[in-house]
Structure formats: structure tokens, C-alpha cells
C-alpha positions, 0 to 999 in steps of 0.5 A: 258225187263219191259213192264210196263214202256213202253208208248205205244203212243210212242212205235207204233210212233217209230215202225211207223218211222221205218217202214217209214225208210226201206220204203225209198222213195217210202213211204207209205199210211196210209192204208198200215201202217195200214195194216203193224204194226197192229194197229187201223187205227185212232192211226195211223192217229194221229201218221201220223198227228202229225209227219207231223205237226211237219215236221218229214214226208210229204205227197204226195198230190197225192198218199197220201203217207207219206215219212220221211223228211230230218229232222231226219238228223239234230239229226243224226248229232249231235248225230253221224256225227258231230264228224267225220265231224269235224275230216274231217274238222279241218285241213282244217279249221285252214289252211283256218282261216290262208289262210284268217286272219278270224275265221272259223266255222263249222255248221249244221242244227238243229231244224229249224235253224243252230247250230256251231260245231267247230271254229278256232278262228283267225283274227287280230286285234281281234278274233272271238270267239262263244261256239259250239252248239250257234244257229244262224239265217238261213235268215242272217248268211251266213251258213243259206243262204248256206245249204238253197240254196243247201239242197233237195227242200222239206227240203228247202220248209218246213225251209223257212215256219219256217223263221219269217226274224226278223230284225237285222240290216238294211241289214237283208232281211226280205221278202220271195221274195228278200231272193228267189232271194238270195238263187238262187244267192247263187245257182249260185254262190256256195258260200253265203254271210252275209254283217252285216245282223245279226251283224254290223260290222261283215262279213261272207262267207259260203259254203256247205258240201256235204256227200257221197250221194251227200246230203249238211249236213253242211256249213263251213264259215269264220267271220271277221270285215268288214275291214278285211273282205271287200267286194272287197275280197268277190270274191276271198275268197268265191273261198277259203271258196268254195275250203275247202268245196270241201276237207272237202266234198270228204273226207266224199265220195262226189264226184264232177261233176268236179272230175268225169270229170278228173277221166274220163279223166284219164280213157280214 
């Protein structure tokens, strides 16, 4: 390996990340990094620094340990996981496209917002139809409300500090407070919901995808005109859209609390 090419910048972040990662969640200090990988403690300060600034790790306020966020898993799946999810997810997304007369979609997070990976065109009398890797809105999009509402605190905690609530129709909500209130709702529901908040005209109903860690990794979510998606339907099709989400999530290993208790009752 040429040596000479390397950035050595770069190459401690990488060995500082690393070390990050097989420390898992109980983190580490910036003495004890220090102390690890042998490097002056001001690099590694600044590497810490700018890590944290651009929302890769945190810190405890009290231990003063850095912990890497859940950031790195928007990459991760665009780089690995996103193909298995979709070949979990296509079937599934077809049948709820015909179950509903809508377009379906699948997404992720990624930098900051959401990124579509796959659709199914469908609905009458036109189709919806947006390219994979379109970026879309987290404060408006039914998919945005639905991995907010349900990824870990910290990971919501350091999007929602990135959300500017640009106004795009009159139904936008674009203050912190009611979009709280919101999220809870969606919480509760399991289920999240875009009344022409980013599009006029255009309805949407989004639920979250859970992995074998029991971790919300994407949202799959339907798209129609508002007439063919109204709101008296909201209730009945966000128990659709909830339901794929449910099959596309134990295929990828995620166990319900729902399917524990019948597995128990099984058992017993």
C-alpha cells in the first residue's frame, strides 16, 4: 500500500470512528481516544469537534463521552441495505399500489432529509410518478413525519434542529411546537399523514419500517390527488399502509410486540 497518498487528517478520523464503533454505546472520552490510538490530543480534539458539529457523533453532557449517532446508517443504506430492503419491499408495494388505486413508495433518511428508493406507480386517472434518489421534505411529507416520529430521541432531537419548516402550501406547518404535537400524534397512531402540506392537491399516508434491531430504517407510504385519496379514507388506509409496513419489517427480522404475544400464546 503507497503511503504517500494518504491524508493523514483523514486517515486518524477514520481510525477514530472505528474505534467509536467497537466501543458501541458506551462511548468513549477524549482522553481515552487519546489514549487508544496514539495521537496528540489536540488532533483528536479537532477531529471529535468537527464530527460532532456535523452531527456524526454526540457527547454526553456528563460523561463527556463521544458516541457515534445514528447518522452513518442514512449512508449505510444507500450503499448496502437499500437493495435488500427493496427486494423485501416490492411485492408488498405493488399489492398495497392495487389494494389502494395510489402510487406507493419507499424511502430513507439521508443527509438531513429523505431520499425515495423505489415506487409502484399506480392510481387513476393519472399515476404518480417521482425518479429514485428525489429528496423530499421531512417537516411535510408523510414518510418525513413517519421515521421522525419513530427513530431513537437523539437521532430526532438532531434532524428536527435541521428542519427550516419552508412553507409550501397553506397546510405546511411551520413551527416547532404544533409539528411536536404532530409527531406525538403520529406516535399514537402509527401511521403519518401529508394533507397537500408540500404538493396542492396531493395526499399521502406513510408508515415506518423497522430492522432486526427493532431500529426504523425507512417509511413506505402511498400518493394520490386528493380525490382519490380523501380524507374519510385516512382511517382505513393508514391501517393498509401500517399493515405493509408491518410484512416488509419482519421480513428484514423485526419482531413485533403483537407477534411476541401470539408466538407466546402459541408456546403456552
Amino acid at each position: 500500500m503507497n503511503q504517500q497518498y494518504h491524508v493523514p487528517g483523514l486517515s486518524r478520523a477514520l481510525e477514530v470512528i472505528e474505534y467509536l464503533a467497537e466501543c458501541g454505546q458506551s462511548g468513549a472520552t477524549l482522553t481515552e481516544l487519546t489514549a487508544a490510538l496514539d495521537y496528540p490530543k489536540n488532533s483528536i480534539f479537532r477531529i471529535t469537534t468537527t464530527l460532532l458539529d456535523k452531527g456524526y457523533f454526540s457527547r454526553d453532557p456528563d460523561s463527556q463521552k463521544f458516541r457515534m449517532t445514528k447518522k452513518f446508517l442514512s449512508y449505510g443504506l444507500v450503499s448496502v441495505t437499500d437493495r435488500n430492503i427493496i427486494e423485501h419491499a416490492l411485492d408488498i408495494m405493488r399489492h398495497l399500489r392495487d389494494e389502494t388505486n395510489t402510487s406507493a413508495f419507499i424511502g430513507v433518511l439521508h443527509n438531513g432529509a429523505g431520499m425515495i428508493l423505489e415506487q409502484a406507480p399506480g392510481g387513476s386517472p393519472f399515476k404518480l410518478s417521482v425518479d429514485p434518489g428525489t429528496r423530499f421534505n421531512l417537516h411535510c411529507s408523510a414518510p418525513g413525519k413517519a421515521l421522525l416520529a419513530f427513530v431513537s430521541e437523539e437521532e430526532r432531537e438532531l434532524l428536527l434542529k435541521k428542519i427550516k419548516f419552508t412553507s409550501h402550501t397553506p397546510q405546511t406547518i411551520t413551527a416547532m411546537k404544533p409539528f411536536r404535537t404532530e409527531l406525538k400524534q403520529v406516535k399514537d397512531l402509527g401511521y403519518a399523514l401529508d394533507c397537500a402540506e408540500e404538493f396542492d392537491g396531493i395526499h399521502c399516508i406513510g408508515a415506518p419500517i423497522f430492522d432486526y434491531t427493532n431500529q426504523a430504517v425507512a417509511a413506505i407510504w402511498i400518493s394520490g390527488a386528493s380525490f382519490a385519496l380523501p380524507p374519510e379514507s385516512f382511517s382505513k388506509n393508514g391501517q393498509r399502509v401500517k399493515t405493509a409496513a408491518l410484512k416488509i419489517s419482519e421480513r428484514l427480522g423485526y419482531l413485533s410486540n403483537e407477534k411476541e404475544r401470539q408466538d407466546e400464546k402459541q408456546d403456552s
